[in-house]
C-alpha positions as CSV (number, residue, x, y, z in Angstrom):
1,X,-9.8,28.3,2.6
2,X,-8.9,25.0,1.7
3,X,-10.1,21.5,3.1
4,X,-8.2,19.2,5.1
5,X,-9.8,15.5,5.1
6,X,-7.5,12.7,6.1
7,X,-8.8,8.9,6.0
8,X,-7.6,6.3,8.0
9,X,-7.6,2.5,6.9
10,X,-9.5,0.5,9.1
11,X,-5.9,-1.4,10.4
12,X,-4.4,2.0,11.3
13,X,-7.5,2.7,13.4
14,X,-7.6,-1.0,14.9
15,X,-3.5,-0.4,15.7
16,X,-4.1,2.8,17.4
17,X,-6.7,1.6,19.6
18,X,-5.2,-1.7,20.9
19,X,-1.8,0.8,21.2
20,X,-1.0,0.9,24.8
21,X,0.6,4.2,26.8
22,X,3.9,2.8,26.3
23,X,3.9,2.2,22.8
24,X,4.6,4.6,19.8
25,X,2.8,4.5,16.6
26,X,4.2,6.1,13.9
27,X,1.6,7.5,10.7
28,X,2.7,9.2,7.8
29,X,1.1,11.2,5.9
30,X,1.1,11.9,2.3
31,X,-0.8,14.6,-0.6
32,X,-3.8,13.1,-2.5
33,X,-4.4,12.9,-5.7
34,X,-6.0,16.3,-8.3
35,X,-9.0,17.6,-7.4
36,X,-11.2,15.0,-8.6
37,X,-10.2,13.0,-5.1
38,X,-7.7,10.6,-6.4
39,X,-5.6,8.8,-4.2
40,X,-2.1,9.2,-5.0
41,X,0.2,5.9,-5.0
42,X,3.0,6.3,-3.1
43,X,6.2,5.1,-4.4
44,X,7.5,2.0,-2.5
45,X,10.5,2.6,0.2
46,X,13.7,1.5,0.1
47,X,15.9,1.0,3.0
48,X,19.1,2.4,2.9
49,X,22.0,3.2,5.0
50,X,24.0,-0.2,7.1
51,X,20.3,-1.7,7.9
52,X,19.6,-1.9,4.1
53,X,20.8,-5.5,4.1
54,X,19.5,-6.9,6.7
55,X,15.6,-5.8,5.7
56,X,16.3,-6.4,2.0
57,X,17.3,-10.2,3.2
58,X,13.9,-10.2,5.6
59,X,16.1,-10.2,8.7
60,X,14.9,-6.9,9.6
61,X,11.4,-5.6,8.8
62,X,10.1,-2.1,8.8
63,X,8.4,-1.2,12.7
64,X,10.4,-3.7,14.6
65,X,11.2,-2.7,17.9
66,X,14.5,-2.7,19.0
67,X,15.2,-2.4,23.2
68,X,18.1,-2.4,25.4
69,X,19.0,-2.3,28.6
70,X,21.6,-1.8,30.6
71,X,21.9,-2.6,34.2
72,X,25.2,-1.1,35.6
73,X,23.8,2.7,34.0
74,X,20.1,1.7,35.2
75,X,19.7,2.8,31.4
76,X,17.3,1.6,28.6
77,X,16.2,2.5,25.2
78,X,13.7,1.3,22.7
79,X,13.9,2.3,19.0
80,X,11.5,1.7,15.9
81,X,13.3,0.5,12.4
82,X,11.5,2.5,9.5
83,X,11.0,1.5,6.1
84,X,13.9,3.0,4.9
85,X,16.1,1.7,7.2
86,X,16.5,4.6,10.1
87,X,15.8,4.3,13.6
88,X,13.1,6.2,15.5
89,X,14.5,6.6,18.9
90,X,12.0,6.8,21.8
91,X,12.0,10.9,22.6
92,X,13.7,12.3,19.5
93,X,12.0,13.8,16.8
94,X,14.1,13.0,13.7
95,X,14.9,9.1,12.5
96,X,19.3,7.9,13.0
97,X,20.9,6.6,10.7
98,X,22.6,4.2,12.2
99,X,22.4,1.9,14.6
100,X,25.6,3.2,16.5
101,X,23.8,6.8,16.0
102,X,20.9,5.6,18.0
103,X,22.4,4.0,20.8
104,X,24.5,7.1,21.1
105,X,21.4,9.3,21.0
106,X,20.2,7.6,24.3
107,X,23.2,6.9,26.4
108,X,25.1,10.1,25.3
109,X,28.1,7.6,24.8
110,X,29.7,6.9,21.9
111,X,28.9,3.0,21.6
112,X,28.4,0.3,18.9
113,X,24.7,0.2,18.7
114,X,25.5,-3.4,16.9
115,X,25.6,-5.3,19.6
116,X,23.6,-2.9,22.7
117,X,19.9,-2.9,19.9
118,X,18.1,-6.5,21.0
119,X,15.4,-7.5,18.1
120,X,11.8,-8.8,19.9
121,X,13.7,-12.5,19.6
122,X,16.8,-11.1,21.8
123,X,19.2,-11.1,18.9
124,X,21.4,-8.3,18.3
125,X,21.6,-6.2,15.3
126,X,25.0,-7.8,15.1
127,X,24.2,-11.3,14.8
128,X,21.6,-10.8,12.3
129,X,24.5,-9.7,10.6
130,X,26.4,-12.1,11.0
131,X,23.5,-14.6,9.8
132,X,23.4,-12.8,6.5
133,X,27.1,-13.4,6.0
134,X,26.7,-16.9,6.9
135,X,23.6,-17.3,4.2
């Protein structure tokens, strides 16, 4: 039977320690090198999709946390931005594509996720997009 050994860097391990019950930490998982115990180097991401720009221009970075919240619904949603530009939302299993996709996914409305996802800072997906045009 064959072997299963996974290693952790020492930053994973710190992040999922000092994670909290609210938060979500996302680890992926990849095949090592031959036999001989080689690490495989993994091929750097690229976003793609209608957040590509916006994290190719350093406006959006991979595992930002995107939250809204809506008071009239009582409704709120927090999403994850992965390296290749999807969203992770809070209680689904598979990344969006869009932002719009997203928001949908959690207020079971169709909605323009553009201007309901708030960055950390409180800006909109939307007028990060409008700063790129601007730049």
């Amino acid at each position: 039977m064959a072997t299963l050994s996974i290693h952790f860097d020492p930053a994973v391990i710190a992040r999922l320690t000092s994670a909290s019950g609210d938060d979500t930490v996302h680890v992926t998982l990849s095949l090592g090198g031959g036999s001989d115990g080689a690490t495989a180097t993994a091929a750097p991401v690229m976003p793609h999709g209608p957040l590509a720009s916006l994290m190719q221009a350093g406006l959006l970075k991979p595992d930002t946390v995107l939250t809204f919240h809506q008071r009239r619904a009582n409704r709120s949603g927090r999403a994850v931005v992965t390296a290749d530009g999807q969203l992770i939302v809070d209680g689904h299993s598979s990344p969006f594509p869009s932002p719009s996709k997203a928001a949908e996914a959690v207020t079971g409305n169709v909605i323009n996720g553009w201007t309901l996802w708030h960055t950390p800072s409180g800006a909109t997906l939307d007028q990060l997009r409008q700063k790129l045009d601007t730049e």
